[in-house]
PAPA-224894 format. One line per field, with one value per atom (N, C-alpha, C, O): residue number from 1; x, z, y negated; atom name. Coordinates in steps of 0.2 Angstrom, whole numbers, padded with zeros to 4 digits. Layout:
N
k NUM	...;
east X	...;
up Z	...;
north Y	...;
a CA	...;
//
This chain:
89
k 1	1	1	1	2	2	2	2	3	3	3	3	4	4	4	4	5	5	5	5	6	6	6	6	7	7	7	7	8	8	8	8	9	9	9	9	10	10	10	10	11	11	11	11	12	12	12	12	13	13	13	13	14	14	14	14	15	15	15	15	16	16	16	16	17	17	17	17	18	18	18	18	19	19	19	19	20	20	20	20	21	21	21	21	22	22	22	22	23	23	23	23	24	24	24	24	25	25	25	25	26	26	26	26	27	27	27	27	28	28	28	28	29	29	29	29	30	30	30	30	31	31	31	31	32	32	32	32	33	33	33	33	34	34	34	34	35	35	35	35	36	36	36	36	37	37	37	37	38	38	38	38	39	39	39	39	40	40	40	40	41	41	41	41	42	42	42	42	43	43	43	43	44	44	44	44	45	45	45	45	46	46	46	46	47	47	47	47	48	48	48	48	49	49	49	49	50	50	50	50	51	51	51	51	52	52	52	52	53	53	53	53	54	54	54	54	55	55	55	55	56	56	56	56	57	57	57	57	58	58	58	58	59	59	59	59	60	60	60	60	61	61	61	61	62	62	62	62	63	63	63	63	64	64	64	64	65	65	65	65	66	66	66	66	67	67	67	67	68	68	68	68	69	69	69	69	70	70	70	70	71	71	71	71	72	72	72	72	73	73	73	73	74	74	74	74	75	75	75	75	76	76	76	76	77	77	77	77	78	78	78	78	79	79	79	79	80	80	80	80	81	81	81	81	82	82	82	82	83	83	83	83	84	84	84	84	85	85	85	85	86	86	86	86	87	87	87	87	88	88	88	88	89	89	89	89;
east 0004	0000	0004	0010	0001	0007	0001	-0005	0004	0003	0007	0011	0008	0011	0008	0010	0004	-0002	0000	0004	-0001	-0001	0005	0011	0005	0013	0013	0018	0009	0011	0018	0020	0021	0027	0032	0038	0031	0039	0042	0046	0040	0043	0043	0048	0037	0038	0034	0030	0035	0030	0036	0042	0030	0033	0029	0023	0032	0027	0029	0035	0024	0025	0024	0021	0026	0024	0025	0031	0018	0017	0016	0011	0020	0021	0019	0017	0020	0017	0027	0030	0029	0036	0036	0036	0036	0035	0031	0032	0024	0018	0018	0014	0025	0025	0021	0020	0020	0015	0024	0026	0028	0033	0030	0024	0033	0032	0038	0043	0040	0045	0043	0039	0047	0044	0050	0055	0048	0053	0049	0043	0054	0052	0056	0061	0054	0058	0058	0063	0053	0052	0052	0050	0055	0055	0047	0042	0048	0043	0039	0033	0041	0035	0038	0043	0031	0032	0034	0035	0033	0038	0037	0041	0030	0029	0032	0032	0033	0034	0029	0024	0029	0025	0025	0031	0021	0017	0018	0014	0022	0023	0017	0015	0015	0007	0002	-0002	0002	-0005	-0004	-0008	0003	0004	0003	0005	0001	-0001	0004	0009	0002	0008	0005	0000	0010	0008	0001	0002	-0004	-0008	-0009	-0007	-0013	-0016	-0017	-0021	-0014	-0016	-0016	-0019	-0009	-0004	0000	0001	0002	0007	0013	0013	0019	0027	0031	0032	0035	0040	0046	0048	0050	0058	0062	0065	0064	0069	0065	0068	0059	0051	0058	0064	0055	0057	0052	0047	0051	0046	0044	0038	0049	0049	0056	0060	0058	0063	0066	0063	0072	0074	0073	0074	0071	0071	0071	0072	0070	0072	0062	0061	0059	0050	0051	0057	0047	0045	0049	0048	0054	0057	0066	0071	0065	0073	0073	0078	0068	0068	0075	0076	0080	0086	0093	0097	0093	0098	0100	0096	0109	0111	0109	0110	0108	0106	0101	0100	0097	0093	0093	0098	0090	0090	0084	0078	0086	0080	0079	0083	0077	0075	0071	0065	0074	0071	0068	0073	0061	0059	0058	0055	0058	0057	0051	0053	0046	0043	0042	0042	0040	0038	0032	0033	0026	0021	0019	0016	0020	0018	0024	0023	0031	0035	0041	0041	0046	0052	0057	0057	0061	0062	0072	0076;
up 0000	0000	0000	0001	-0002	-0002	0001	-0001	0005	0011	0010	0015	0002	0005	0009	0010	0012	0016	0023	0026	0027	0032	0035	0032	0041	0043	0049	0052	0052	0059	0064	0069	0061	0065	0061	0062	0058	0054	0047	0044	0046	0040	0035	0031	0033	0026	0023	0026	0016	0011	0010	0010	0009	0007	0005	0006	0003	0000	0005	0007	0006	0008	0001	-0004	0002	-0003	0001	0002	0004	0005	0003	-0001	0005	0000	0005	0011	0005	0006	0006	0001	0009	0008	0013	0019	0012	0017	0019	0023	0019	0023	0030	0035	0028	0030	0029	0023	0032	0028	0030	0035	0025	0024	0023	0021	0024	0025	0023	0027	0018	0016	0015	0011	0021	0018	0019	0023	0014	0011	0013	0013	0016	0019	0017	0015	0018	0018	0009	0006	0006	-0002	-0004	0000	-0010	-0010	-0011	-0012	-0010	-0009	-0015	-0014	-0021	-0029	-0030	-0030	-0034	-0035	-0033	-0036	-0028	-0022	-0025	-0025	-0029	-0032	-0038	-0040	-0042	-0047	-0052	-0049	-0059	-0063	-0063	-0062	-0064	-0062	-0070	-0073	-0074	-0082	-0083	-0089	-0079	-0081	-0083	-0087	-0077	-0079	-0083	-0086	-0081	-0084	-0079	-0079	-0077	-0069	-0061	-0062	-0056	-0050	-0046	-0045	-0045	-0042	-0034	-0029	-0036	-0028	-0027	-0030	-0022	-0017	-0021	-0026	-0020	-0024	-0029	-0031	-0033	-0039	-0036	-0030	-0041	-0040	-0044	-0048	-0039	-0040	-0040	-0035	-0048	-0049	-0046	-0045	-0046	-0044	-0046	-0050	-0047	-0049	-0054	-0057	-0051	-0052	-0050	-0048	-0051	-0047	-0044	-0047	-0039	-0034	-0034	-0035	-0032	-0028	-0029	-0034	-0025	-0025	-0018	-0013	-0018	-0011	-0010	-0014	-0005	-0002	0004	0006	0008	0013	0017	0018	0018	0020	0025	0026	0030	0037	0041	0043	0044	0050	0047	0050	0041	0037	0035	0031	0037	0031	0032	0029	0037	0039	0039	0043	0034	0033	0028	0023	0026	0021	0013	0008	0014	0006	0006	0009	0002	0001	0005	0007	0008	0010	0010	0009	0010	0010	0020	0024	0020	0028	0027	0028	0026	0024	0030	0033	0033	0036	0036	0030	0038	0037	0043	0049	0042	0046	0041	0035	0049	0047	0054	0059	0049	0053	0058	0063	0058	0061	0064	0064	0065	0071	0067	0061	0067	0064	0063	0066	0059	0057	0056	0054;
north 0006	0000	-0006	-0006	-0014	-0016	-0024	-0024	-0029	-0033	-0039	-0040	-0043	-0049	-0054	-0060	-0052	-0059	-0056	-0060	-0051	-0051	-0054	-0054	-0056	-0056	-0055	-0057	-0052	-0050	-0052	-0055	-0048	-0044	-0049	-0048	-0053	-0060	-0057	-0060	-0051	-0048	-0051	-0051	-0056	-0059	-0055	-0050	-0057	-0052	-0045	-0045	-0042	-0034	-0030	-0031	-0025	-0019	-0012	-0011	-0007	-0002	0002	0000	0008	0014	0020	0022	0024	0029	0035	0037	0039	0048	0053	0051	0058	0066	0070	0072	0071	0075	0078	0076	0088	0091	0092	0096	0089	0089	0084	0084	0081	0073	0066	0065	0064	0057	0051	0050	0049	0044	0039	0039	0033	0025	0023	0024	0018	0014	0006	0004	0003	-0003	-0008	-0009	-0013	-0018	-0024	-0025	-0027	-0035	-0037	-0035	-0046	-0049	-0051	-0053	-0050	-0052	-0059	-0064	-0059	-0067	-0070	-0067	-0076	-0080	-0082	-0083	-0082	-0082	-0074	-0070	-0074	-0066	-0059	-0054	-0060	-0054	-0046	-0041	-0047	-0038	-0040	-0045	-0035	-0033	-0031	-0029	-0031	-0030	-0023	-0022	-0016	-0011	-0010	-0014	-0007	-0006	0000	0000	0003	0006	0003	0005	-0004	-0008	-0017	-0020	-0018	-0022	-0030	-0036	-0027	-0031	-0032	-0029	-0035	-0034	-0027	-0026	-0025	-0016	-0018	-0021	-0016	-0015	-0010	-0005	-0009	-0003	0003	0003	0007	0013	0015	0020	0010	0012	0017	0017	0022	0026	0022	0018	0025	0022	0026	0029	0026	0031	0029	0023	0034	0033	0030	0034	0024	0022	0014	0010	0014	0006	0003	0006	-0003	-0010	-0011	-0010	-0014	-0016	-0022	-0024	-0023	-0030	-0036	-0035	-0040	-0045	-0046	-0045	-0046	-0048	-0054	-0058	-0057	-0065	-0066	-0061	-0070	-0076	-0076	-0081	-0072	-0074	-0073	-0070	-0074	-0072	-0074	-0080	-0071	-0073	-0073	-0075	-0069	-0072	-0079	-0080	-0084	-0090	-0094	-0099	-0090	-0097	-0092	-0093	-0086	-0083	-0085	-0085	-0087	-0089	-0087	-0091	-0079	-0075	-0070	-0065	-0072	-0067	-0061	-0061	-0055	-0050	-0043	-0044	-0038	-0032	-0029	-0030	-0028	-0025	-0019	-0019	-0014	-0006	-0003	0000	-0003	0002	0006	0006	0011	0022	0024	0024	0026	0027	0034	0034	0043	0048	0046	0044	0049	0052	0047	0049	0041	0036	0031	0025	0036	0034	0033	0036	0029	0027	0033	0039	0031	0039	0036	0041;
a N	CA	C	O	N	CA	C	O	N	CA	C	O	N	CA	C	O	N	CA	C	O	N	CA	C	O	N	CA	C	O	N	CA	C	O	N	CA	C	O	N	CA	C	O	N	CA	C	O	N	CA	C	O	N	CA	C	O	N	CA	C	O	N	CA	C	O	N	CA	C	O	N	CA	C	O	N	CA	C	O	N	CA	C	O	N	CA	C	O	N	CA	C	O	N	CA	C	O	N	CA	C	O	N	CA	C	O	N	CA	C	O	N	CA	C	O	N	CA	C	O	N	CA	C	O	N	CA	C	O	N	CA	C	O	N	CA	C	O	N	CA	C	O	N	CA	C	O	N	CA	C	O	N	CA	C	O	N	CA	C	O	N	CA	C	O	N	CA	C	O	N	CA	C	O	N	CA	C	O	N	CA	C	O	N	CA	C	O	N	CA	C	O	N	CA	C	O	N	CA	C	O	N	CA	C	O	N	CA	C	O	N	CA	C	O	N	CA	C	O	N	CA	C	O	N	CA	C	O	N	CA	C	O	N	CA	C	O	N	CA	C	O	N	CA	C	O	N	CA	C	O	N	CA	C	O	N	CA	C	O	N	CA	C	O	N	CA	C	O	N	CA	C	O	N	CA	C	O	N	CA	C	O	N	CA	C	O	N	CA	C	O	N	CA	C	O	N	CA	C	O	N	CA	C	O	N	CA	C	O	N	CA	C	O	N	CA	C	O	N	CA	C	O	N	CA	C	O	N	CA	C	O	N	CA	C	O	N	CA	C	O	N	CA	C	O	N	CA	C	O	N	CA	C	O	N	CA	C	O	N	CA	C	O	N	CA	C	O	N	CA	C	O	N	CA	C	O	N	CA	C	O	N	CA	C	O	N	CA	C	O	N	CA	C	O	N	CA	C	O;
//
């Protein structure tokens, strides 16, 4: 799923993308997206990736950038989250 609006926790925009491995529920998420554009265009739809696109290996997602609670680090950045099964991994 992917949640550039919310911001709860200071992340900035980012996208999640949730899979199935092992009969794992996986969570990968990228924060910290730049600020115009942060998704990437979805070459399936032609559009910016949302809720319930599938994303292959090796997509482009997204953009590194400065949102949330990066906004006063000198360069761009990714902040890669791993969550299994709820819990960070």
């Amino acid at each position: 799923y992917i949640d550039p609006t919310n911001d709860a926790d200071d992340a900035g925009n980012r996208i999640t993308i949730k899979s199935e491995v092992n009969g794992a529920t996986v969570e990968h998420s990228y924060w910290h997206l730049q600020a115009s554009n942060p998704i990437e265009i979805n070459p399936a739809t032609g559009k910016p990736y949302k809720v319930g696109d599938r994303v292959y290996q090796g997509a482009i997602i997204g953009y590194t950038g400065r949102t949330g609670n990066a906004y006063n680090v000198p360069n761009p950045h990714l902040h890669l989250s791993i969550r299994k099964n709820g819990k960070p991994y």
